[in-house]
C-alpha positions as CSV (number, residue, x, y, z in Angstrom):
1,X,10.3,-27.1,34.5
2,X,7.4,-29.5,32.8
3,X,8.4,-33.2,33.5
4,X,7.3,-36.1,31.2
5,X,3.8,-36.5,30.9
6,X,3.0,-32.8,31.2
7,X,3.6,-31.7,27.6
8,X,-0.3,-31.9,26.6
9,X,-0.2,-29.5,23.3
10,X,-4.2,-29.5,23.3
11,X,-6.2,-26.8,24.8
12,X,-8.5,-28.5,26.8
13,X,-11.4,-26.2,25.6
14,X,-13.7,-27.1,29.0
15,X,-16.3,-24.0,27.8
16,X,-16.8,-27.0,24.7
17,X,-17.7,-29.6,27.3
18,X,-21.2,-28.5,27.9
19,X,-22.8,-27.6,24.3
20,X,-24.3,-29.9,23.0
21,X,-24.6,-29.1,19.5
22,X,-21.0,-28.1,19.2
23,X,-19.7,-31.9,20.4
24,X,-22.2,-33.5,18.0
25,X,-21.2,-31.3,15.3
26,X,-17.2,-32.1,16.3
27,X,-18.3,-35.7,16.6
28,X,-18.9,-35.8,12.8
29,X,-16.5,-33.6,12.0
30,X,-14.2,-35.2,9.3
31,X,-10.8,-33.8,10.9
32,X,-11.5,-34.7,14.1
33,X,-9.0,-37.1,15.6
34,X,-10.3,-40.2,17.7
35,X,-7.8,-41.9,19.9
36,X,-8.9,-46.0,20.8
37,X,-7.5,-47.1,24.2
38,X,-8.5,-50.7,26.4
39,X,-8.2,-51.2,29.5
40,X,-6.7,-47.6,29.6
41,X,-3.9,-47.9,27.4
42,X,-3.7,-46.2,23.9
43,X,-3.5,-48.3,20.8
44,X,-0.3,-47.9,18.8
45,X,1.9,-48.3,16.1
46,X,5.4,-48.7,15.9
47,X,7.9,-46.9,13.4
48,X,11.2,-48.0,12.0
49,X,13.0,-47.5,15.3
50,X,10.5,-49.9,17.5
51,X,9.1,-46.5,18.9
52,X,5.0,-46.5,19.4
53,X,3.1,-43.5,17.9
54,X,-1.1,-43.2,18.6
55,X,-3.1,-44.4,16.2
56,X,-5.2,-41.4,14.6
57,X,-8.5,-42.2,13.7
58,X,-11.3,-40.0,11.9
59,X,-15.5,-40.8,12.4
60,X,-15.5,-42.6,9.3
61,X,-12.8,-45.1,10.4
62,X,-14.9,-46.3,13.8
63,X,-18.7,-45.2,12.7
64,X,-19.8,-48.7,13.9
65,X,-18.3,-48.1,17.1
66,X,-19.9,-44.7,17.7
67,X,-23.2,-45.2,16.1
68,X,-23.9,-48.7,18.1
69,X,-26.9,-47.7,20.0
70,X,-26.9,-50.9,21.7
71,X,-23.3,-50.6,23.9
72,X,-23.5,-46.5,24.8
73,X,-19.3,-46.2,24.7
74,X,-17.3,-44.0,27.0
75,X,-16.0,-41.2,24.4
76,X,-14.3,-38.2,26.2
77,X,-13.6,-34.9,24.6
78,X,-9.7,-34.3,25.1
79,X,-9.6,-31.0,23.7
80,X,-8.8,-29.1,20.5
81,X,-4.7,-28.7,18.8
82,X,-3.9,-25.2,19.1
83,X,-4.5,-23.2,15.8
84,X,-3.8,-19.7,16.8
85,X,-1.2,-18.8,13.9
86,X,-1.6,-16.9,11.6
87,X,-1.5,-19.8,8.7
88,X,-4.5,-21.6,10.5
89,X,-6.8,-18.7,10.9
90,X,-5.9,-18.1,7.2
91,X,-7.5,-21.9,6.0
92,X,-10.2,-21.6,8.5
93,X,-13.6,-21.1,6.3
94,X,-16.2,-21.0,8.8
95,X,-16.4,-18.8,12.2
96,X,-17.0,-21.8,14.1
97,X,-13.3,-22.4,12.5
98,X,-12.3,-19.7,14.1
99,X,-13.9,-20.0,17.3
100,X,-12.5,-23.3,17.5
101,X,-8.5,-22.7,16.3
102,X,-7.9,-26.6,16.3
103,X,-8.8,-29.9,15.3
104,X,-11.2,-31.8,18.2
105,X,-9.6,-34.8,19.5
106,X,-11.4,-37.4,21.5
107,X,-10.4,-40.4,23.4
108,X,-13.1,-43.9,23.0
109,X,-13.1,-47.0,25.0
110,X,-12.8,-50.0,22.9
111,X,-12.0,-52.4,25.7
112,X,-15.0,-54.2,24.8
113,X,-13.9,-54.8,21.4
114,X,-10.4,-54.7,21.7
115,X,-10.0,-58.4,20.2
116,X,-11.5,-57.3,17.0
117,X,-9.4,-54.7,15.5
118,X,-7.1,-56.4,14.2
119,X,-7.8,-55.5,10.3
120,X,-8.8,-51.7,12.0
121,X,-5.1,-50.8,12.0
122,X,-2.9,-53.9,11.0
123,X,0.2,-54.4,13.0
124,X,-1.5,-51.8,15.9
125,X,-1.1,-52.9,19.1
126,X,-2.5,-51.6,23.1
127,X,0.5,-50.6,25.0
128,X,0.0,-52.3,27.8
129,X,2.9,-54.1,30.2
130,X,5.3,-53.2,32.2
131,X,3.4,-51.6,34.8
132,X,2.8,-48.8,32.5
133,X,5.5,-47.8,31.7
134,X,5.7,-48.6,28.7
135,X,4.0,-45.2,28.2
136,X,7.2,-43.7,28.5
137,X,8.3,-44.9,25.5
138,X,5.8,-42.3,23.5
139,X,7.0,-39.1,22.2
140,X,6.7,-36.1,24.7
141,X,3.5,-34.3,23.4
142,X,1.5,-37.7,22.3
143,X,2.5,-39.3,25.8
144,X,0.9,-35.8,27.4
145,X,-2.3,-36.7,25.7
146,X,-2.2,-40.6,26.5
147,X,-2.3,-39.3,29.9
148,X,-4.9,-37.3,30.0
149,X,-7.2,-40.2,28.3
150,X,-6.1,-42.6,30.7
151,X,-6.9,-41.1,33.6
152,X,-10.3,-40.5,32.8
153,X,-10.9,-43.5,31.0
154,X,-9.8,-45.6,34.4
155,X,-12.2,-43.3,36.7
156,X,-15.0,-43.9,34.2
157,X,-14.3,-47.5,34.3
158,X,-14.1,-47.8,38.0
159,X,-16.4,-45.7,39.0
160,X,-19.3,-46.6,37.8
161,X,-21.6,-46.5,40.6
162,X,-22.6,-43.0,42.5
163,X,-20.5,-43.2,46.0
164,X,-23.2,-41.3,47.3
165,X,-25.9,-43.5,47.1
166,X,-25.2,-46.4,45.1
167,X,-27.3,-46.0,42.0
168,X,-25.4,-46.6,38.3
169,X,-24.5,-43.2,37.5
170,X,-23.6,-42.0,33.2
171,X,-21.1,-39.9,31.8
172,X,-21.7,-36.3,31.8
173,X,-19.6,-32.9,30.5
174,X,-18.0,-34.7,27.9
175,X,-16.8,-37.2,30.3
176,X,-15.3,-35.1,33.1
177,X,-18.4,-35.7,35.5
178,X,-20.4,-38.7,36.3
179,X,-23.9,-37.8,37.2
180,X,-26.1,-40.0,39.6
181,X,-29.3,-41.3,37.9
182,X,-31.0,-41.2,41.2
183,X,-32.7,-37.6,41.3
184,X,-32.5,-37.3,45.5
185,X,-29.3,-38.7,46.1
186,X,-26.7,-35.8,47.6
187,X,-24.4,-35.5,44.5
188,X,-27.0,-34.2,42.3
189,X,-27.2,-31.0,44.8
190,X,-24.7,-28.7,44.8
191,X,-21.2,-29.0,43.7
192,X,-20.0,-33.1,44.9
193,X,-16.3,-34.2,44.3
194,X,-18.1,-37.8,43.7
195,X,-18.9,-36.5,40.1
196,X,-15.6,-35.5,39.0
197,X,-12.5,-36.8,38.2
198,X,-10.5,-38.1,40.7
199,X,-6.8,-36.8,41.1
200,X,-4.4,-38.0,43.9
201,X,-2.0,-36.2,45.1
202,X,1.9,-37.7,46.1
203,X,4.8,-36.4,47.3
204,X,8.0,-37.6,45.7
205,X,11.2,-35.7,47.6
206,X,14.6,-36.4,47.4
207,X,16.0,-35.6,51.2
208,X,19.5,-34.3,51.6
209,X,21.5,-34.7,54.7
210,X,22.1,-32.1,57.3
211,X,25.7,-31.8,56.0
212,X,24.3,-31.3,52.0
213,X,26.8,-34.2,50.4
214,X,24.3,-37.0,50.6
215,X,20.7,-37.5,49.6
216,X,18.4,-40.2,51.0
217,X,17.0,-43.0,49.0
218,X,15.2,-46.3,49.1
219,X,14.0,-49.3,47.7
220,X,10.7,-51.5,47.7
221,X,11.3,-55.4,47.6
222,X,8.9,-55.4,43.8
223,X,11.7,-53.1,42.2
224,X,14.8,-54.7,40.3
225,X,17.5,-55.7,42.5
226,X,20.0,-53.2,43.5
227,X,17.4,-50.0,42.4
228,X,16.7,-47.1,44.6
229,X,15.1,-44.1,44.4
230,X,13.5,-41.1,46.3
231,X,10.9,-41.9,48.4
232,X,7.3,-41.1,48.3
233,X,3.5,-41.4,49.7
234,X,-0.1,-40.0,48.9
235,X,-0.7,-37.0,50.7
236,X,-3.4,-37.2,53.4
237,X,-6.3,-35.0,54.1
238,X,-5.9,-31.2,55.4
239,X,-2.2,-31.8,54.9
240,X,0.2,-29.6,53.3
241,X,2.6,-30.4,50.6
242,X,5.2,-29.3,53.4
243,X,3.8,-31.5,56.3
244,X,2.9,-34.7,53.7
245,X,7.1,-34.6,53.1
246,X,7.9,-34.9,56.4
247,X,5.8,-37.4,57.7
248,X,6.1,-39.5,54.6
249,X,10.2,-39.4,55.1
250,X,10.1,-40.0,59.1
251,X,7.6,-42.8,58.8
252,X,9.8,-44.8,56.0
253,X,12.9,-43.8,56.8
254,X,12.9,-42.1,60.8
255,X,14.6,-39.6,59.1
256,X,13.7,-35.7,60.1
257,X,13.1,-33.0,57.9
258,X,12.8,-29.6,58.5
259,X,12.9,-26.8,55.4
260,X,10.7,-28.2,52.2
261,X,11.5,-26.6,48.7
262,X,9.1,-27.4,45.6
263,X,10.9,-28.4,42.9
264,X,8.3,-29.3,40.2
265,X,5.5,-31.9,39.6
266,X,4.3,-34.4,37.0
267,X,1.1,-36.1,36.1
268,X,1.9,-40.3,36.7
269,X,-1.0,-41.6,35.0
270,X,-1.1,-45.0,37.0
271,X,-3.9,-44.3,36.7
272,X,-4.6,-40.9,38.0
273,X,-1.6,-39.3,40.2
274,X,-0.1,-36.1,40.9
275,X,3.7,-36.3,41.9
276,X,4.9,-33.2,43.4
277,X,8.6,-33.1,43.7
278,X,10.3,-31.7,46.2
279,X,13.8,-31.3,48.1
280,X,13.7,-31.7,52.4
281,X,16.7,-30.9,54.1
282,X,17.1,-33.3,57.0
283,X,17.5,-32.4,60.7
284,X,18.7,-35.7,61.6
285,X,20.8,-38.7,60.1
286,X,19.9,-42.2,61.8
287,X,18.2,-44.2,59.7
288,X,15.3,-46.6,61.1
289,X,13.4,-48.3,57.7
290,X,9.9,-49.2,58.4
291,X,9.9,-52.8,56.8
292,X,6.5,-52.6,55.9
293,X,7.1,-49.5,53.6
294,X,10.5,-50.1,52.1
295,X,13.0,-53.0,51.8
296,X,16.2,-50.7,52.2
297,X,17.0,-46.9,52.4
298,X,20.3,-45.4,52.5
299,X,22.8,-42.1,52.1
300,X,24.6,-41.8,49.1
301,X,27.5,-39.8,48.4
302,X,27.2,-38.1,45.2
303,X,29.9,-40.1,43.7
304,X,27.8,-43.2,44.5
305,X,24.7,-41.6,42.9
306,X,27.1,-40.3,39.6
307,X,28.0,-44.5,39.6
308,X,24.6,-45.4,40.0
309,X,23.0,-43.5,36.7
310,X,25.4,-45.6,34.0
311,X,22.9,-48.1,35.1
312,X,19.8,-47.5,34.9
313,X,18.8,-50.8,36.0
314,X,19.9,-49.5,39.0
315,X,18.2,-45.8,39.0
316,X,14.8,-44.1,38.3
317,X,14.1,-43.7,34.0
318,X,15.2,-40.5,32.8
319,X,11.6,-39.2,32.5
320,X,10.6,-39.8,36.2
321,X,10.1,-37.1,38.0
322,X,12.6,-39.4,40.7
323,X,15.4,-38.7,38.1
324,X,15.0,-34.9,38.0
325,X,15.2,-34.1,41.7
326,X,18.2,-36.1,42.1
327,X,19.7,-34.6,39.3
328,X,18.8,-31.6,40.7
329,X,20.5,-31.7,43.8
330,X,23.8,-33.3,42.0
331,X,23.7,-29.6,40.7
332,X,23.5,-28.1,44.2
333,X,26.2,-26.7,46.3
334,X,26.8,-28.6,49.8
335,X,26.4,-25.6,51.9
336,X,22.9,-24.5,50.7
């Protein structure tokens, strides 16, 4: 299954990254779509409903902001939309047409700026707040895309200095690589995960209990009184997805798992994760919460759970990865 967040309908075109002349041209290019985002979050407008959609801009519209050789912006290529039919190929006039099969969409880092664009889009507004989450709130393909920007907006942002060596280092590959201005230092030799993006990996599980009718959940003291949900924690280094779930459960919860199942995943861009969902069968049923992970974590019957999710005050958002592995296992049999 694709969770939330994964529905990206561009083709991310990486071959494009490198040439030169083709992202210059497709900088110009009338049809090509530029997204605006500050402080990592996409600026939107809201529709009739109160729902945000991402504000579409073409080179024309922001000029200034591209052409302003005196504050070098952050513009990363996202990709191109997906023209392979039949009725696309048909209005393309050019080979590069074509060769492309899509519009070019790029994402540019106004956060500079962000206070004067007010008269850019009128009544446009970042969609910031609420942890991020607010991001959920996007339709399923646009919210694929806002992901994808934000991550790499937030690593450009942060990382602006080489790890390596400590120089200032400048975008390269159409922002998927950060290359070190200093000529000796390590990351300019050979391939260096300091120059690309960074992705971190968690595991999110949803453990059921030895006898199958109850599945383990928890609660941190920052979320909304009475909420639980499955528990989770960044994977380590020379870990397996396997290993990661059963440490991760027995150091929250003291809880023992022994078979792992994969369920699915989901990109969480807060800024730049990687949940990967997955069901542990426990091997034992004590309960020992380390206070300095969670607040609470409990068993709950399935009826309890079924009570739980008419309020979702009380339960992870429908598009949370959290809220498809316990549905999930509310769909399993007891004696699996």
């Amino acid at each position: 299954m694709v969770n939330f967040f994964g529905h990206n309908p561009l083709d991310r075109s990486a071959h494009r990254r490198t040439n030169k002349e083709w992202l210059t041209s497709a900088m110009k290019d009338p049809k090509s779509v530029f997204l605006l985002f500050a402080d990592a979050y996409p600026l939107v407008t809201n529709d009739n409903k109160g729902r945000p959609h991402l504000c579409q801009f073409h080179s024309t519209d922001i000029s200034y902001m591209l052409d302003d050789a005196d504050n070098a912006r952050v513009v990363v290529f996202l990709g191109v939309t997906k023209g392979d039919t039949a009725e696309s190929k048909a209005e393309s006039t050019t080979e590069s047409d074509l060769e492309l099969g899509g519009h070019p969409w790029f994402a540019v880092d106004v956060t500079d700026i962000q206070d004067k664009l007010d008269d850019l889009r009128p009544g446009s507004e970042f969609l910031a707040g609420g942890g991020g989450m607010r991001l959920m709130m996007l339709e399923e393909k646009e919210a694929g895309i806002a992901a994808q920007a934000r991550s790499l907006l937030d690593w450009h942002a942060r990382y602006k200095y080489c790890p390596s060596c400590g120089n200032l280092t400048r975008l390269g590959e159409s922002g998927y690589k950060r290359v070190c201005d200093s000529k000796e230092c390590t990351s300019n030799k050979g391939i260096r995960n300091t120059s690309y993006p960074r992705l971190d990996p968690v595991v999110i599980m949803l453990t059921v209990s030895p006898g199958g009718d109850k599945c383990l959940l928890g609660r941190q003291k920052s979320w909304p009184p009475g909420m639980y949900s499955c528990l989770a924690g960044f994977m380590e280094p020379g870990e397996t997805i396997e290993d990661a779930v059963r440490r991760e459960v027995i150091e929250e919860s003291g809880i023992k798992v022994g078979r792992v199942l994969y369920h699915s995943n989901q990109p969480w861009p807060r800024p730049s994760t990687l949940m990967i969902g997955c069901i542990g069968f426990a091997i034992s049923e004590q309960i020992k919460v380390d206070k300095d992970e969670l607040e609470d974590a409990q068993w709950f019957t399935r009826q309890r759970v079924l009570e739980m999710m008419d309020s979702l005050k009380h339960f992870p958002p429908h598009k949370a990865i959290a809220f498809q592995l316990i549905k999930s296992w509310l769909g399993m049999s007891a004696s699996l």
